[in-house]
Backbone as CSV, one residue per row, in Angstrom:
resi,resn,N_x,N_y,N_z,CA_x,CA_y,CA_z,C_x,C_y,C_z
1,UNK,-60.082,-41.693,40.218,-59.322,-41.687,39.015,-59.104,-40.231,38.587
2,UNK,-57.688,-40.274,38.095,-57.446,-38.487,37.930,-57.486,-38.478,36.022
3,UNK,-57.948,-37.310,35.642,-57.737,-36.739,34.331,-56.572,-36.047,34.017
4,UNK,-56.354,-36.253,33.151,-54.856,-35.380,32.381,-55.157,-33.960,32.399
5,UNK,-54.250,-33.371,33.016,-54.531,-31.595,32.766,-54.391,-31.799,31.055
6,UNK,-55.380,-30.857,30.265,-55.683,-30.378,29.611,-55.091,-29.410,28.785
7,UNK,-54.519,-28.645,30.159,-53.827,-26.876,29.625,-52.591,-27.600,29.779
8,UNK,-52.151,-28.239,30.367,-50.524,-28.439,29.981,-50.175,-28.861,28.928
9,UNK,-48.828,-27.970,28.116,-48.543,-28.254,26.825,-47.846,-29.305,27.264
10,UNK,-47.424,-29.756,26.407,-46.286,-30.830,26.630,-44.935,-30.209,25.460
11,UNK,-43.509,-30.414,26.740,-42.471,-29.548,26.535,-41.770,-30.023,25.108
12,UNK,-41.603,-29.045,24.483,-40.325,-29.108,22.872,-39.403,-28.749,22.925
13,UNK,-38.633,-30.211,22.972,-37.466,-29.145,22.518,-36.922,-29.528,21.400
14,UNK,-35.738,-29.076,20.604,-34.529,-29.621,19.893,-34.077,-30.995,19.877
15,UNK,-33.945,-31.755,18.990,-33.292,-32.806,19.059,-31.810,-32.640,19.428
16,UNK,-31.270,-33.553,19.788,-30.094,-33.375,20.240,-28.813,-33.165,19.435
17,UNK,-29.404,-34.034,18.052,-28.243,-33.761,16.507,-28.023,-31.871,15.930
18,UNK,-29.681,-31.534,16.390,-29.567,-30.198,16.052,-28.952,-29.189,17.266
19,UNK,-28.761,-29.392,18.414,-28.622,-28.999,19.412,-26.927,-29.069,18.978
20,UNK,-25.795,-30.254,18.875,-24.866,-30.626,18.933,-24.700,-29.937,17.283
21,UNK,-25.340,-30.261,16.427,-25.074,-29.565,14.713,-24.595,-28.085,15.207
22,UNK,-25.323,-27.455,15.862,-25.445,-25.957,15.875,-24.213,-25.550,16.605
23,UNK,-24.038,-26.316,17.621,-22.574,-26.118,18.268,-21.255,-25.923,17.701
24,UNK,-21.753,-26.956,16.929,-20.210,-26.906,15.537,-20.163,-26.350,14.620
25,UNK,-21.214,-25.928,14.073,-21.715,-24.794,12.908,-21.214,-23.487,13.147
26,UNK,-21.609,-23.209,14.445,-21.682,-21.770,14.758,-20.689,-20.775,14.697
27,UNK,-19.964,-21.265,15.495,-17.790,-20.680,15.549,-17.176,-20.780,14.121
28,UNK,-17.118,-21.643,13.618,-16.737,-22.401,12.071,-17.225,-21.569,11.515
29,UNK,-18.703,-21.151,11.040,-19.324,-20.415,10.436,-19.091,-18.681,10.654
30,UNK,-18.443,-18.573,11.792,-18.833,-17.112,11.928,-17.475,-16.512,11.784
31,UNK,-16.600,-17.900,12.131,-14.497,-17.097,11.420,-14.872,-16.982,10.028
32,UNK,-15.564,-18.271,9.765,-15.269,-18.384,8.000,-16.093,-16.625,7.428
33,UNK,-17.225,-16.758,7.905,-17.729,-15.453,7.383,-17.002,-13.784,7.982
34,UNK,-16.409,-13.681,8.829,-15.442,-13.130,8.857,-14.309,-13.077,8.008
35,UNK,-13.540,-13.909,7.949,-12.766,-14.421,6.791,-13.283,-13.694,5.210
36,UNK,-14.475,-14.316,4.764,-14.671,-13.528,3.929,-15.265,-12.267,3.446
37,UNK,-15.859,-11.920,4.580,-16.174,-10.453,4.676,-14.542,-9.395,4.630
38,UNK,-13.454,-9.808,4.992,-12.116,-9.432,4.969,-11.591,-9.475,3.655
39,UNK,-11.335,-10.547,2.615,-10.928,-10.891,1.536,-11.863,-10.043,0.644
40,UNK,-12.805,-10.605,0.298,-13.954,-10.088,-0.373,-14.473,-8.521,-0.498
41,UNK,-15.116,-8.268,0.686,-15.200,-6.590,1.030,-14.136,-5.451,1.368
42,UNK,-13.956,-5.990,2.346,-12.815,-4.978,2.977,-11.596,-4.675,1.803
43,UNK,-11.054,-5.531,1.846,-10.112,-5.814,0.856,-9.674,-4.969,-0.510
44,UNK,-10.884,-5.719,-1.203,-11.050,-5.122,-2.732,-12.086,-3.534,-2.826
45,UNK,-12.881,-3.713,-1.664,-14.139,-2.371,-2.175,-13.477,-1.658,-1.280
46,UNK,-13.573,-1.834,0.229,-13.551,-0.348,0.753,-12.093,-0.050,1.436
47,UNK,-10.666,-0.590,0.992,-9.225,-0.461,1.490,-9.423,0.553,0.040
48,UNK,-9.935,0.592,-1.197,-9.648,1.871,-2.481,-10.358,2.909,-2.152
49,UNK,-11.266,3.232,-1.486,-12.191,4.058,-1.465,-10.975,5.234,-0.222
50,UNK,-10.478,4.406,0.547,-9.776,5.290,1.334,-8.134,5.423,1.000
51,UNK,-7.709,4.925,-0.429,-6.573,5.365,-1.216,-5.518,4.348,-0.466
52,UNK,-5.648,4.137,0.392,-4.832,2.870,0.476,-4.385,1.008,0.603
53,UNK,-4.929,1.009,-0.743,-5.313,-0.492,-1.691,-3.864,-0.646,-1.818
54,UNK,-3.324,0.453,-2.894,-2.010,-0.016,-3.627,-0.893,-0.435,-2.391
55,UNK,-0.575,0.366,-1.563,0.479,-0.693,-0.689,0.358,-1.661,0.488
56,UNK,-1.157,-1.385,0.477,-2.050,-2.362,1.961,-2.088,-3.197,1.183
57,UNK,-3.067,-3.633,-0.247,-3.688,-4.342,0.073,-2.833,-5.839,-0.575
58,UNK,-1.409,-5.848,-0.876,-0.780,-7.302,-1.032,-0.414,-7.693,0.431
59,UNK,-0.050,-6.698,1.602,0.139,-7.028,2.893,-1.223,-7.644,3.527
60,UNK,-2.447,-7.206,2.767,-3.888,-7.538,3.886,-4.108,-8.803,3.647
61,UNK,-4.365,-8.755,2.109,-4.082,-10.011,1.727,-3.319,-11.395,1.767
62,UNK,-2.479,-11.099,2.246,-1.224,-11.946,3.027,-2.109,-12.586,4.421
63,UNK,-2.673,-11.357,5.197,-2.841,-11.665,6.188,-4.188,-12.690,6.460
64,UNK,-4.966,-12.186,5.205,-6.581,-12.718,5.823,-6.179,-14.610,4.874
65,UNK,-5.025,-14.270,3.908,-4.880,-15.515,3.469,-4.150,-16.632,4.527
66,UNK,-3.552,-15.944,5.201,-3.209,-17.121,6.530,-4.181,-16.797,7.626
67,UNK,-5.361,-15.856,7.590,-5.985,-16.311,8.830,-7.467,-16.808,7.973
68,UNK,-7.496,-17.318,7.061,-8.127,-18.214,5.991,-8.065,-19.588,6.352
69,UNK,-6.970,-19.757,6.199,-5.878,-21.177,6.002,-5.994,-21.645,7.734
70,UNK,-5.742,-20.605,8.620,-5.630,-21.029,10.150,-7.619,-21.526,10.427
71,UNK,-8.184,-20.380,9.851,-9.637,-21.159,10.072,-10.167,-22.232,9.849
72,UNK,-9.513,-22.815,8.506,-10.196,-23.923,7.837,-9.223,-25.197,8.433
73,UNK,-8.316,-24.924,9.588,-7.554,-25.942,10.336,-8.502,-26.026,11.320
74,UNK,-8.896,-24.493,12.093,-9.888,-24.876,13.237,-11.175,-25.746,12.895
75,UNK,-11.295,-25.021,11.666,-13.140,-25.794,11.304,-13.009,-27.084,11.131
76,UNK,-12.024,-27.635,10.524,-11.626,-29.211,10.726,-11.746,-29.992,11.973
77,UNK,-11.107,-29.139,12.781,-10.985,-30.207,14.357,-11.837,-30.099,14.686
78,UNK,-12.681,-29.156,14.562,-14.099,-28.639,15.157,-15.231,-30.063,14.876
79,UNK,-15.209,-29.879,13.417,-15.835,-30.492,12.555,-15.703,-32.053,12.524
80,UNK,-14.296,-32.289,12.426,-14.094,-33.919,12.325,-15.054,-34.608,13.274
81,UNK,-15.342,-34.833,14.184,-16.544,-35.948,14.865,-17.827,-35.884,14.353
82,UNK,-17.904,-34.876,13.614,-19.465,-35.010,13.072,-19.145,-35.573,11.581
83,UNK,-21.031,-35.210,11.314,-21.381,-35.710,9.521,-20.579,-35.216,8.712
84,UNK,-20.186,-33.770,9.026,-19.529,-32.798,8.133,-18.257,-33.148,7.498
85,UNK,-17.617,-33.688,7.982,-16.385,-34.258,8.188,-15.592,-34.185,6.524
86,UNK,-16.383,-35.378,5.849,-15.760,-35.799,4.145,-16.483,-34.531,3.404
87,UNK,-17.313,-33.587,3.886,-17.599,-32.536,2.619,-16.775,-31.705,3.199
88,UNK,-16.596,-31.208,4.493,-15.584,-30.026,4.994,-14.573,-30.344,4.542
89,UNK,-13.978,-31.557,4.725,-12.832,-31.618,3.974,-11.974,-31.781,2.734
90,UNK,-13.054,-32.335,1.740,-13.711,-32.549,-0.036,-13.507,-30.607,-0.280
91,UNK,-14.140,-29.751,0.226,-14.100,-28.578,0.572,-13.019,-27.475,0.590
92,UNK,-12.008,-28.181,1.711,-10.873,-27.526,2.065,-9.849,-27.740,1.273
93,UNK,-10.135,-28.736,0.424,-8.631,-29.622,-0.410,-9.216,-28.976,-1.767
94,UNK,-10.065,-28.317,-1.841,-10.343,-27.144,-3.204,-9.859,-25.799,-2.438
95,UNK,-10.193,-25.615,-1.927,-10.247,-24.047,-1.330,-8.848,-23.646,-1.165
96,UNK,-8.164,-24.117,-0.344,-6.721,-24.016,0.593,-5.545,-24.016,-1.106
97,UNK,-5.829,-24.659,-2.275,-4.848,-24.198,-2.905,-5.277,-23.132,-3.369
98,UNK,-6.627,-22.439,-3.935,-6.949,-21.143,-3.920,-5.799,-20.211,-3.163
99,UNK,-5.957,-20.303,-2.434,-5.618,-18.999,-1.059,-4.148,-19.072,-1.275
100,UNK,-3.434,-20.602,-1.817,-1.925,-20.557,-1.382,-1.441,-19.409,-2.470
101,UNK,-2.180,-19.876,-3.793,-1.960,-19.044,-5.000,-1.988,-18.092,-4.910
102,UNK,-3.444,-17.655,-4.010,-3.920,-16.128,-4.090,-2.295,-15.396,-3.498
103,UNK,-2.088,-16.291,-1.987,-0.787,-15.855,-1.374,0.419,-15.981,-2.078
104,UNK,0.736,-16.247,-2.696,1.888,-16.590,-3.880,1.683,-15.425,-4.661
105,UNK,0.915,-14.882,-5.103,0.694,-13.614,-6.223,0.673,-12.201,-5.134
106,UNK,0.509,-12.351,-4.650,0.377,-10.952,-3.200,1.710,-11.073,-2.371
107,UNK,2.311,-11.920,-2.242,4.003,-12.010,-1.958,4.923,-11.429,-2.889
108,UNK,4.492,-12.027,-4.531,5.131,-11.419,-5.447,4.978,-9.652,-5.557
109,UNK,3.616,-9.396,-5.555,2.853,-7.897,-5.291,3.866,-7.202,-4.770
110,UNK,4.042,-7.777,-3.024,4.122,-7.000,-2.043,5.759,-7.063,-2.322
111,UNK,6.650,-8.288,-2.672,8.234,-7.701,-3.259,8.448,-6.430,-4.467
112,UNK,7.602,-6.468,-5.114,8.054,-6.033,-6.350,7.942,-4.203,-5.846
């Protein structure tokens, strides 16, 4: 009759929800925080510090507001098969008229 090794751990891993969560989290998470590291920082603090806010920044703004809007399309498809699904999208149907506005006032900006 044999005994159980002793020293062998027995292997851990990840469940598979967290394994598959993290997959979809990750990309989603890292445009979106891009995204707002652009709007947020770049944008408002350090485009003045180097004097050109006043005619960049209704054009930058333009830009990070449609690559805003293009992310929160990817994070959707991404997203739709999982849990995330009704808050990502509860989420996006607040957010996305934000940005249209924000883009509506930075169009006007950038004509005038």
């Amino acid at each position: 009759m044999t005994t159980p090794d002793k020293t062998a751990l027995p292997t851990q891993s990840a469940p598979p929800e967290l394994i598959a969560g993290t997959s979809f989290i990750g990309v989603p998470l890292m445009l979106t925080a891009m995204r707002c590291t652009l709007q947020y920082i770049v944008v408002p603090l350090i485009l003045p510090v180097f004097s050109i806010s006043s005619a960049f920044s209704p054009l930058a703004n333009l830009s990070v507001g449609l690559f805003g809007i293009a992310v929160i399309l990817y994070n959707l498809t991404r997203l739709w098969k999982s849990s995330w699904r009704t808050r990502y999208l509860l989420l996006s149907l607040l957010v996305v008229p934000f940005i249209l506005v924000s883009m509506y006032f930075d169009f006007l900006a950038l004509g005038s």
